[in-house]
C-alpha positions as CSV (number, residue, x, y, z in Angstrom):
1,X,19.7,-1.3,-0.6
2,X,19.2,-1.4,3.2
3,X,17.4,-4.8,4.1
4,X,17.6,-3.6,8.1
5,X,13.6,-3.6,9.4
6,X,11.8,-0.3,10.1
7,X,10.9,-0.1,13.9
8,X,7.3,0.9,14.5
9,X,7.1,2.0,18.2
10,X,3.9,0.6,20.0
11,X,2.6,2.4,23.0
12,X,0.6,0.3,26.0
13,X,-0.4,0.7,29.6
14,X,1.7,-2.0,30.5
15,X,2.1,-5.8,29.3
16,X,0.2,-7.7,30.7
17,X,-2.6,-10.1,29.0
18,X,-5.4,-7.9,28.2
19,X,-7.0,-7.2,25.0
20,X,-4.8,-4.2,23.2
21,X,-2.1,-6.3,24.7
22,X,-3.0,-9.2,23.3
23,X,-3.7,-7.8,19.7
24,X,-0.7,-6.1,19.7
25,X,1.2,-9.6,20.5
26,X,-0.8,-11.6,18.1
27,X,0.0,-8.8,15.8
28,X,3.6,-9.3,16.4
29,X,3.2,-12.7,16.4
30,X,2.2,-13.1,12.5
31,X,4.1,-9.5,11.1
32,X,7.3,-10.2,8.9
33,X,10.2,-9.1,11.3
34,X,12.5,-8.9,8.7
35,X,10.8,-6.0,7.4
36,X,8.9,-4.8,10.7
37,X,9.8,-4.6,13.9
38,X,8.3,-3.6,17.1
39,X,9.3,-2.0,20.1
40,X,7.3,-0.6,23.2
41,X,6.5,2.3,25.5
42,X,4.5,0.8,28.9
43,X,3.5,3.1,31.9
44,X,3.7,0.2,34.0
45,X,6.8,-0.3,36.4
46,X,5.9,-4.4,37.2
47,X,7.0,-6.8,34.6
48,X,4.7,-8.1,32.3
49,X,3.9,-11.6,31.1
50,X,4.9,-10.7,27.5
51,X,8.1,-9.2,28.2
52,X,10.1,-12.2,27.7
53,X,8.6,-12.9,24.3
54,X,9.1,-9.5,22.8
55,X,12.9,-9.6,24.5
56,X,13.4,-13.2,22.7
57,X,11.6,-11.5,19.1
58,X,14.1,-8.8,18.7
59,X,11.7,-5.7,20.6
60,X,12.7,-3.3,22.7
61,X,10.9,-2.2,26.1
62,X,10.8,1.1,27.7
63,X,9.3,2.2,30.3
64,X,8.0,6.1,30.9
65,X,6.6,8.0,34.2
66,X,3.6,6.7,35.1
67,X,1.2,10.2,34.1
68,X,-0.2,11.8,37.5
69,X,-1.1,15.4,36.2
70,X,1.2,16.6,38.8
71,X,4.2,15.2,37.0
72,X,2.7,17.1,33.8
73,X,5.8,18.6,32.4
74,X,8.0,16.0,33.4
75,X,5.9,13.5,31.0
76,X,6.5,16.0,28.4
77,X,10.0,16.2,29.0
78,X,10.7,12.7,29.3
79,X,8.9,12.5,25.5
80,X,10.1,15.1,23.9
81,X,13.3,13.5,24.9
82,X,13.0,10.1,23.6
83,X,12.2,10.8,19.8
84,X,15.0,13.0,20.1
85,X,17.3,10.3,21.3
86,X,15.8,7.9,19.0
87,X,15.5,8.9,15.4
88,X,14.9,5.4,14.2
89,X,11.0,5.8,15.2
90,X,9.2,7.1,12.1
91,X,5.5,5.6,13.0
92,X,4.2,5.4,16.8
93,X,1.0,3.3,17.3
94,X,-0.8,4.2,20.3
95,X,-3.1,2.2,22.1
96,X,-3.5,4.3,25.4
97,X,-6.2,6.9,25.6
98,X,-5.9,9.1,28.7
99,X,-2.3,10.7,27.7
100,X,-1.9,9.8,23.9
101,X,-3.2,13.5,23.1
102,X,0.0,14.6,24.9
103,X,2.5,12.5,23.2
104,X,1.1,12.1,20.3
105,X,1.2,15.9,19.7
106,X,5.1,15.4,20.6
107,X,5.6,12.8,18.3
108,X,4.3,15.1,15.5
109,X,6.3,17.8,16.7
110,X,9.1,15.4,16.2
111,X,8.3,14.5,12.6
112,X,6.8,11.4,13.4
113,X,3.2,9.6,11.5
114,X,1.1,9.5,14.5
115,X,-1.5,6.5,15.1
116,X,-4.2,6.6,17.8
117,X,-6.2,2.9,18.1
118,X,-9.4,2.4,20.1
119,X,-9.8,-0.5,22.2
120,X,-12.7,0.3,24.8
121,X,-16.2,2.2,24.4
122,X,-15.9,3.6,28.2
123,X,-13.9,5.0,31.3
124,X,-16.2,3.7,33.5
125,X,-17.2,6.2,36.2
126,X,-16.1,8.7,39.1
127,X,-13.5,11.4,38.8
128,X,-11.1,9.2,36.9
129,X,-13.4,8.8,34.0
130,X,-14.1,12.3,33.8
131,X,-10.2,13.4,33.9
132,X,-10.1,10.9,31.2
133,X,-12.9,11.9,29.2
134,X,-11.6,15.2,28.7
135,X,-7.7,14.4,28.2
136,X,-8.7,11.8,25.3
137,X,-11.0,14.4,23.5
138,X,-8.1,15.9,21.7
139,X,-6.7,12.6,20.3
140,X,-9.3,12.9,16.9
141,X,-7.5,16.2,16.4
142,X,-4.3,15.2,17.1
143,X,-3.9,11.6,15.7
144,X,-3.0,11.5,11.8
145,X,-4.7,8.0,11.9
146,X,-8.0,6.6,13.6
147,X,-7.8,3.0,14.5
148,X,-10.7,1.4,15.9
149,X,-10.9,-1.9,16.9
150,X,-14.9,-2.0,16.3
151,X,-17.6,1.0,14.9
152,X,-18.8,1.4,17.9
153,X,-15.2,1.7,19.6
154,X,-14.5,4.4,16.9
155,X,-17.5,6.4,17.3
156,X,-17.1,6.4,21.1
157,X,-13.8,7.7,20.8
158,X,-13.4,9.7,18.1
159,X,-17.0,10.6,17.5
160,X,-19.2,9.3,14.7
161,X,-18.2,12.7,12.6
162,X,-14.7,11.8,12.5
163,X,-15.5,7.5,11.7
164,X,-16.7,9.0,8.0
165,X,-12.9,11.0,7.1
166,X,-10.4,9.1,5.2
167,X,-8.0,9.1,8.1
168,X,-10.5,6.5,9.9
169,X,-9.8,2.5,9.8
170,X,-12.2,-0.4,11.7
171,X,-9.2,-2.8,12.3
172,X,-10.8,-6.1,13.4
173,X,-8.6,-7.8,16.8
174,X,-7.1,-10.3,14.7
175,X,-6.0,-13.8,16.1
176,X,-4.4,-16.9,14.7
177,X,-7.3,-19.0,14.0
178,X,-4.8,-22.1,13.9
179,X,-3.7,-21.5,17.5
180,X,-7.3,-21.4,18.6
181,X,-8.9,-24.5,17.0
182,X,-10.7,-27.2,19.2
183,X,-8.2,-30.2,20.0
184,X,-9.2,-33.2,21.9
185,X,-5.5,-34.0,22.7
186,X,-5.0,-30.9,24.3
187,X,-8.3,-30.9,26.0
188,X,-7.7,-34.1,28.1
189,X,-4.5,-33.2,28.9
190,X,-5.5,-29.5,30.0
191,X,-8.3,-31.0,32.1
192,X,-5.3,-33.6,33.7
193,X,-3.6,-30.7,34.6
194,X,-6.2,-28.9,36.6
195,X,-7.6,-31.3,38.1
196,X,-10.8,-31.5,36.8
197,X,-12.6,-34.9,35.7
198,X,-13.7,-35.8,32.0
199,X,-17.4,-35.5,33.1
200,X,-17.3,-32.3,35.1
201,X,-19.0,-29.4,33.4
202,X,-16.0,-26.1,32.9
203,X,-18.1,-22.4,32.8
204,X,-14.8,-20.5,31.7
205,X,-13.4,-16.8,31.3
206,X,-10.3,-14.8,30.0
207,X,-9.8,-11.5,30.4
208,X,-8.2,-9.1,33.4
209,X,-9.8,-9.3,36.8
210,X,-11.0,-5.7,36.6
211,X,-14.4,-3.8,36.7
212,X,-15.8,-4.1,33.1
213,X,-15.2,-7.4,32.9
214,X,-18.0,-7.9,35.4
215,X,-16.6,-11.0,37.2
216,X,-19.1,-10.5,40.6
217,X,-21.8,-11.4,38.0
218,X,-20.1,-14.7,36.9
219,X,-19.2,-15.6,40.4
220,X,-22.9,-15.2,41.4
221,X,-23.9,-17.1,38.1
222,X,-21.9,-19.8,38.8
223,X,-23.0,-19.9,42.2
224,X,-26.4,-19.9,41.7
225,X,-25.8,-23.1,38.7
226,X,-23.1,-24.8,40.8
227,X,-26.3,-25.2,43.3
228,X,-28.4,-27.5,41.0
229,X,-25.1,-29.1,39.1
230,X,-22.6,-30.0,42.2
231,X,-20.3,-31.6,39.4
232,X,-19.4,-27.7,37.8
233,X,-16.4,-26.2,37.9
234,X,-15.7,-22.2,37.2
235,X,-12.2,-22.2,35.4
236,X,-10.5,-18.1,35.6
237,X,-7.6,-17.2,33.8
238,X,-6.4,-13.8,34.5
239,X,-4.9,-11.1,37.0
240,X,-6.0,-7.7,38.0
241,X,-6.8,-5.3,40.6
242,X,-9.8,-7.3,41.7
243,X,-8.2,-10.7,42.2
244,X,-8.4,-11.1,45.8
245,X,-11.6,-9.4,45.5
246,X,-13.0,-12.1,43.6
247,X,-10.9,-15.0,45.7
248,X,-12.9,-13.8,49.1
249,X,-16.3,-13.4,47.1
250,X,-15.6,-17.1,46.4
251,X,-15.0,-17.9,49.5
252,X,-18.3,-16.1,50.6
253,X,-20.6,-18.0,48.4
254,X,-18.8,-21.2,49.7
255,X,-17.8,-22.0,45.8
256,X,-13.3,-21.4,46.5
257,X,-12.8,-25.2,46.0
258,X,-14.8,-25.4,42.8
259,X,-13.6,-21.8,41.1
260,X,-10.1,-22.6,39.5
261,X,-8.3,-19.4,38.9
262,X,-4.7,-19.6,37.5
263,X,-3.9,-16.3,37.2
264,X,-2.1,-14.4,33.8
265,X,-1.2,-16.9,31.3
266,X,0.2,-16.5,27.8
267,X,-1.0,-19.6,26.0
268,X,-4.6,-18.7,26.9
269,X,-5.5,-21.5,23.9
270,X,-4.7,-23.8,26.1
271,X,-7.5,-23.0,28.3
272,X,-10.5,-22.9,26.2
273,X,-9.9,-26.5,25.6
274,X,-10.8,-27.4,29.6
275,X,-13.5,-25.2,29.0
276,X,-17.5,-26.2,27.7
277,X,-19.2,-22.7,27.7
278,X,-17.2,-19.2,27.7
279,X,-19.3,-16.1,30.0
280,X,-18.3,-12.6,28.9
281,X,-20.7,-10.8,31.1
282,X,-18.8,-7.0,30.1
283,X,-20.4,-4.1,31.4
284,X,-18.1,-2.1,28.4
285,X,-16.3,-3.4,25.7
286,X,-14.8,-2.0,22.8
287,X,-14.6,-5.6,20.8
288,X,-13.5,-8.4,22.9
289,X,-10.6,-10.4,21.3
290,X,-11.3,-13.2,23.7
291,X,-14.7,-13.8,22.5
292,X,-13.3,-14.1,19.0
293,X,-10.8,-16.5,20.4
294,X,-13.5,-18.4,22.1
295,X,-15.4,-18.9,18.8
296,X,-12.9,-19.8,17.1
297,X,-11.9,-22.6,19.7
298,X,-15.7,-23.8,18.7
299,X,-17.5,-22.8,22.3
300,X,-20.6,-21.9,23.0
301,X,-20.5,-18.6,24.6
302,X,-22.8,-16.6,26.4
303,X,-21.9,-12.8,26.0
304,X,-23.4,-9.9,27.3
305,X,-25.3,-6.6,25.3
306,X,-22.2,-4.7,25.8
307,X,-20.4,-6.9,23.5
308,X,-20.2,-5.2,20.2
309,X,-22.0,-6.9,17.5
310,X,-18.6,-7.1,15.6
311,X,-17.9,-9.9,17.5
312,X,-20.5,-12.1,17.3
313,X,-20.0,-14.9,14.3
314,X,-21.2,-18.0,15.4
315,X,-24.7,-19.6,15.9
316,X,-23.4,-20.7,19.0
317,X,-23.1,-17.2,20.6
318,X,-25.9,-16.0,22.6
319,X,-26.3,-12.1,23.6
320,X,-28.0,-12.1,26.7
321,X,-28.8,-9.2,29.6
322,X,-26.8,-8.6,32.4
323,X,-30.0,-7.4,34.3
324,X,-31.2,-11.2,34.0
325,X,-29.8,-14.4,35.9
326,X,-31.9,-16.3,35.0
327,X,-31.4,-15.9,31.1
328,X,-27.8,-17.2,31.3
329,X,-29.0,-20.0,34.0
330,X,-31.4,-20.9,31.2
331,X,-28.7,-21.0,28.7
332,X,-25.9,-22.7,31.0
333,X,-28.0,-25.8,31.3
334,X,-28.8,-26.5,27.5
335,X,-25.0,-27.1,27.2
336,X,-23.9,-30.5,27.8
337,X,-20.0,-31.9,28.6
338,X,-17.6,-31.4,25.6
339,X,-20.0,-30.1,23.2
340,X,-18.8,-28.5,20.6
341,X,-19.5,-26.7,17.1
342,X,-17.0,-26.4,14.6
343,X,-16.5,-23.1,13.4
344,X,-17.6,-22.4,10.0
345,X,-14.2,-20.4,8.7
346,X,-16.4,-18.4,6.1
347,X,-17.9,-16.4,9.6
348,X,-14.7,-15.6,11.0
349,X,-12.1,-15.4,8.8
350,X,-11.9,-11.3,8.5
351,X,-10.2,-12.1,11.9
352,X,-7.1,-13.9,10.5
353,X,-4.5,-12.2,11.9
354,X,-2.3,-13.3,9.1
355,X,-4.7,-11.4,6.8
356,X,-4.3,-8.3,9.0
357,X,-0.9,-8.7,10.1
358,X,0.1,-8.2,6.1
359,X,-2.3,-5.0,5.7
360,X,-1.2,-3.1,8.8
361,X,3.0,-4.2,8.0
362,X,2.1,-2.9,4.1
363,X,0.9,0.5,6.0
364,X,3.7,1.0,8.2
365,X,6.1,0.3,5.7
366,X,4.2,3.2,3.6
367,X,4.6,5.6,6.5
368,X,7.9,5.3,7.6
369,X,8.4,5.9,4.0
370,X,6.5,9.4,4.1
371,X,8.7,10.6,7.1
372,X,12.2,12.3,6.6
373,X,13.8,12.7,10.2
């Protein structure tokens, strides 16, 4: 009998720190590599944070050409290629929208189960979004599975025709709720580290520097309470394309010596700890694992309407509108220094990871089963 894992090839933008990515890794994280493993496709030349850590776990990282429409059959050719070099792929889990109706019609081509997974409810806007719009509409056709990581994700997507076929699964953004629990330890220590005083107030965020993640918002809010509280602190833990975008609106408001931002980091747990309310002001977002993450650290967190209602499980969690200030001023003053709630493991333990990590490895295994190459 042959004990050697199946390889399930996962496909990503790159690997950096944002929520697929993260999934994906938690995923990875909790799966049984003795009968799973993983490997990856990115479109992303840089190296990303989690590279080392899928290296050191036994995955494989490929890289393909970044997809231009220009390059068109080039993409194709340099897909078609790979499943033809590599026979070992019997699943592919996709997790990039714009081209998976391309490849994903390759991988079938090639005899392989084909897995298309939801992470966003938008493209945002201009010409970009509408290229995208119209390469993704394909991918309900094409897919032989529909992931979603919320409903509203799906319907978005795939449309809310295609959310009612049997081919359709809601797979919550699973993380280790272990990892994520309040410690006081770890909190002191964090706060050591960056420099920030046991009685200074932390308004924290995780996610990528990037449009729908709204940070101009949180960097006015924090402004505008950093005003009447001088002993605040805004703590940022991410990268992205608006970075230095955000560094000079800091420096604007006259707030850089009080905004902390670190940059990517992979033991984002860590961080919640410094933290006493977590802002997740999205303009679009197809769950938000870090707001799960944030509960589960026992936060209070302020989250916009954009936020799916999936991911709110804690009394704790306020929905409030972007379009009002004032509303999240309102609610950043009620919290005091180092409150927090415990998390009632009844509201959000259908985001065990361990729980999904063992559904998802069952279904692979059942695939790669299916699939004679």
């Amino acid at each position: 009998m042959d004990t050697t894992p199946i390889r399930v090839l996962q496909v990503l933008g790159g690997l950096e720190a944002g929520g697929a990515e993260s999934f994906v890794m938690n995923l990875y994280r909790a799966i049984d590599k003795e009968k799973v493993q993983f490997d990856f496709v990115k479109h992303i030349e840089h190296k990303g944070v989690f590279e080392d850590e899928i290296t050191q776990m036994g995955g494989k990282i490929y890289r393909c050409p970044k997809y231009t429409g220009k390059n068109h059959f080039a993409y194709c050719k340099w897909w078609d290629s790979f499943f033809k070099e590599h026979p070992e792929y019997h699943v592919i889990h996709s997790h990039v929208r714009s081209t998976a109706s391309i490849y994903l019609e390759i991988a079938k081509k090639n005899g392989l189960v084909t897995i298309a997974h939801s992470h966003s409810t938008s493209n945002g806007s201009g010409i970009s979004a509408i290229v995208k719009d119209m390469l993704q509409l394909p991918i309900r056709h094409t897919a032989d599975y529909l992931f979603a990581c919320s409903d509203k994700a799906g319907k978005w997507l795939y449309g809310e025709k295609a959310t009612k076929q049997s081919n359709y699964r809601m797979i919550p953004n699973g993380v280790d709720l272990k990892r994520f629990a309040f410690c006081e330890e770890k909190r002191q220590q964090m706060r050591q580290e960056l420099g920030i005083a046991k009685d200074t107030f932390v308004l924290g965020h995780i996610g990528r520097i990037t449009v729908p993640k709204n940070h101009q918002f949180l960097v006015e809010l924090f402004a505008e309470y950093h005003k009447e509280n001088p002993n605040s602190k805004l703590l940022l833990v991410g990268d992205g394309e608006l970075f230095e975008t955000v560094q000079q609106q800091c420096t604007q408001l006259g707030i850089s010596d009080v905004v902390i931002m670190v940059g990517s980091k992979t033991n984002t747990e860590d961080y919640y700890q410094a933290m006493d309310v977590f802002a997740f002001p999205s303009l679009w977002e197809g769950l938000g694992i870090v707001a799960i993450e944030a509960q589960a650290n026992g936060l209070t967190c302020l989250v916009s309407e954009n936020v799916p209602g999936e991911a709110i499980l804690t009394e704790n969690t306020k929905v409030l509108s972007i379009q009002s200030k004032g509303e999240w001023l309102d609610e950043l003053k009620k919290v005091s220094v180092g409150e927090r709630t415990q998390t009632k493991n009844n509201s959000i333990q259908q985001y065990d990871i361990c729980t999904i990590a063992d559904w998802l490895q069952q279904f692979y295994l059942e695939q790669h089963e299916k699939v004679r190459r």
